[in-house]
N, CA, C and O of each residue as an XYZ file, in Angstrom:
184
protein
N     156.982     16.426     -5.864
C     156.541     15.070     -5.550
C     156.960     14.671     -4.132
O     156.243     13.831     -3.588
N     158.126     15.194     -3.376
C     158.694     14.610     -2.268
C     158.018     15.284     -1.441
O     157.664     14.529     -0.535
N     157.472     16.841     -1.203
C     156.708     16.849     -0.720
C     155.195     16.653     -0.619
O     154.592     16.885      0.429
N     154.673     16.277     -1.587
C     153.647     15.290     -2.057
C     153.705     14.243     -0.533
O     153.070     14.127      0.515
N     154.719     13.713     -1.112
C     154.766     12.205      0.131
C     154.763     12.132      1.456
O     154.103     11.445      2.235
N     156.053     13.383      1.693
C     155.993     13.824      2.875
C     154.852     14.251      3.603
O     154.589     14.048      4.788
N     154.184     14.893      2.709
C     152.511     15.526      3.698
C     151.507     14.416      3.401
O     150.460     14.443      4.048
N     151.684     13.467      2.527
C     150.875     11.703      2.699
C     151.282     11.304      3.946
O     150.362     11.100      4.737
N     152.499     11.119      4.384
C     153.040     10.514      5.208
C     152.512     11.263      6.633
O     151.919     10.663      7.530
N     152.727     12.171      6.644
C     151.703     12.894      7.923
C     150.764     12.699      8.424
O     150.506     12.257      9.544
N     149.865     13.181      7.210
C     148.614     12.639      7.586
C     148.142     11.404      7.578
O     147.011     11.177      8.006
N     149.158     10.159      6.959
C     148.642      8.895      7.781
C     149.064      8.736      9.112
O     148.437      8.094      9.955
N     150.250      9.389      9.322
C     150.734      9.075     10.602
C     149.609      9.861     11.521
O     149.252      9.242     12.524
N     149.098     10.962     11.327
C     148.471     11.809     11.785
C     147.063     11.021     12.611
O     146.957     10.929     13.834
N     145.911     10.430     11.444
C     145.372      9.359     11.237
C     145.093      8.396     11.962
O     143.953      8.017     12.229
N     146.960      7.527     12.654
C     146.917      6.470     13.081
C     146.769      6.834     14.667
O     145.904      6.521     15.485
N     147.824      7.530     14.765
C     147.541      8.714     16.232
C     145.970      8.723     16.403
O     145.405      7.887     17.108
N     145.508      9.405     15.933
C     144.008      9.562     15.951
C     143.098      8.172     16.370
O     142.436      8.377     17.388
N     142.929      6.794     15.793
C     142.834      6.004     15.520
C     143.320      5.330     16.831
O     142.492      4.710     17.498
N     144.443      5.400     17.189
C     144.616      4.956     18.683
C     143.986      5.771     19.645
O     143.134      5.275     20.382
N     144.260      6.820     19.721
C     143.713      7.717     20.848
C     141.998      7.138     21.139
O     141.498      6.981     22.253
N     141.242      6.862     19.652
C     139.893      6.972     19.505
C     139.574      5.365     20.470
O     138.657      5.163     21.266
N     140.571      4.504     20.090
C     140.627      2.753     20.488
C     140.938      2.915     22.563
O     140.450      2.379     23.558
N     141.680      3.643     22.375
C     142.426      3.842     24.082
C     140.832      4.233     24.981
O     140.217      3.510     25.764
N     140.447      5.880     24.424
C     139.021      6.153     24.945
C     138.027      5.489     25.258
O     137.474      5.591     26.353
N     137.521      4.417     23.981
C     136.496      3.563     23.844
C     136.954      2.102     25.149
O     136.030      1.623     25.806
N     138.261      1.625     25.328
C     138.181      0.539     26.063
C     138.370      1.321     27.438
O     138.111      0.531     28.346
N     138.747      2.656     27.972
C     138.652      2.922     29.156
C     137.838      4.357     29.411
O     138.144      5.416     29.958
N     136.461      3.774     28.632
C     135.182      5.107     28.781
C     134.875      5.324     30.379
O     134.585      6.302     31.068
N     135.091      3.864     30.638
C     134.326      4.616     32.202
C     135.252      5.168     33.078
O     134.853      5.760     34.080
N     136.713      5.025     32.777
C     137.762      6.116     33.436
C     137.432      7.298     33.109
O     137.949      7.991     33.985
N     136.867      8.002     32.363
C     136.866      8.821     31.748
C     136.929     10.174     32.376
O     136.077     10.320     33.253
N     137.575     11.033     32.203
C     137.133     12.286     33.272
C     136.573     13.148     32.215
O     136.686     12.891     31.016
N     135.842     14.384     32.791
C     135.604     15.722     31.848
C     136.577     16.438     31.223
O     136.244     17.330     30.443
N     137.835     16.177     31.454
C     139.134     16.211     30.688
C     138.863     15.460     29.633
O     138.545     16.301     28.792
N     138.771     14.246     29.052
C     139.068     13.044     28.624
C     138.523     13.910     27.422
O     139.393     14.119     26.578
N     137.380     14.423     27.163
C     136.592     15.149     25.836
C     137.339     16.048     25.305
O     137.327     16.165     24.079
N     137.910     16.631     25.863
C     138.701     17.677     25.466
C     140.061     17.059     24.824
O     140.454     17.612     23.797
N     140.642     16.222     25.210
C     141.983     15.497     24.616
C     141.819     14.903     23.295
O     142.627     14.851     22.368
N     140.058     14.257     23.419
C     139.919     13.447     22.057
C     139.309     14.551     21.071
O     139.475     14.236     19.892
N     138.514     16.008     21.301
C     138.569     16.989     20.741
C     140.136     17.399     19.882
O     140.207     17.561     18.663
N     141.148     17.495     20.718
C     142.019     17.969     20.132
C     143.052     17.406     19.503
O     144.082     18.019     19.224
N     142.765     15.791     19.151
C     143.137     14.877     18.729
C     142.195     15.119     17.303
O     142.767     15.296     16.227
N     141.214     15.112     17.372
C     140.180     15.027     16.210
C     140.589     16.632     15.109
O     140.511     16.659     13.881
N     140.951     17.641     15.887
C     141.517     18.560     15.123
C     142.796     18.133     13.968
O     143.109     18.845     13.014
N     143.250     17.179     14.217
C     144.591     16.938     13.521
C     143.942     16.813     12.249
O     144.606     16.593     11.236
């Protein structure tokens, strides 16, 4: 069960990470470099 929670707990934390990264991108799209795809690619892997 504790690790039950523990790997819940990840992947929300995992999630929220994600979830910001996705919020950060969207309000500074037009900074954006050809880097920028690749970071939120490997954000989206989590």
């Amino acid at each position: 069960m504790l690790t039950f929670l523990k790997s819940k707990q990840l992947h929300e934390a995992s999630m929220l990470v994600y979830q910001r990264e996705r919020q950060y991108l969207e309000e500074n799209k037009e900074q954006m470099t050809s880097y920028s795809s690749y970071a939120l690619a490997s954000i989206s892997k989590l």
